[in-house]
C-alpha positions, 0 to 999 in steps of 0.5 A: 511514514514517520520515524526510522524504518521499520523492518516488521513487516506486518506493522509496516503494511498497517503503517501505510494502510493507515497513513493512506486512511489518514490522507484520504481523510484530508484531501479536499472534497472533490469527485475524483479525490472522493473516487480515487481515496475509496479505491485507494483506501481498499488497495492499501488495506488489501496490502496488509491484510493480504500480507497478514494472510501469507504470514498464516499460510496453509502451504507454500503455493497458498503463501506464494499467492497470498504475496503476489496478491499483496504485491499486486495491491501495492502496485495499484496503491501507487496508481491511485496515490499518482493519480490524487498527488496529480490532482493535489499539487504535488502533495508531499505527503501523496509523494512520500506514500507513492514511495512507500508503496514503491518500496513494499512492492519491491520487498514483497517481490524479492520474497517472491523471488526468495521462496 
């Protein structure tokens, strides 16, 4: 994530998402990294959207789903991100996503926990 911090949300799930895009788009063409980058791709976006999702919430059960299912997306982001940094010496870029990721699924929990 380049720059400061950003405290919208919405944008910062994008962020990430996208970021996840642009590191797949790097990664050396390999089977695990080809397998890996599409799943990671699908979990990363599901992070936003799902987010974006809860912001128009039809209720307060359907904004409280729509947040654990984000938060649950997040959580497998970082199992795939775990699994290219591994397989890519360490990639201090992977390492930085892998810690995004780690951070969105603690502020989506604790809105969990809020509401």
């Amino acid at each position: 994530m380049a720059g400061g911090k950003i405290y919208d949300l919405e944008e910062r799930t994008y962020l990430f998402a996208r970021d996840c895009r642009f590191k797949v788009k790097e990664l050396k063409r390999t089977i695990s990294n080809i397998e890996d980058g599409k799943q990671l791709v699908k979990s990363s976006g599901s992070v936003a959207a799902n987010y974006i999702e809860a912001n128009e919430k039809l209720g307060d059960k359907d904004f409280k789903f729509r947040l654990k299912i984000s938060r649950k997306e997040a959580k497998e982001s970082v199992l795939w991100l775990k699994l290219l940094r591994d397989l890519n010496s360490d990639d201090k870029e992977l390492v930085n996503l892998i810690n995004e990721a780690e951070q969105l699924r603690k502020i989506l929990s604790a809105i969990i926990n809020k509401s």
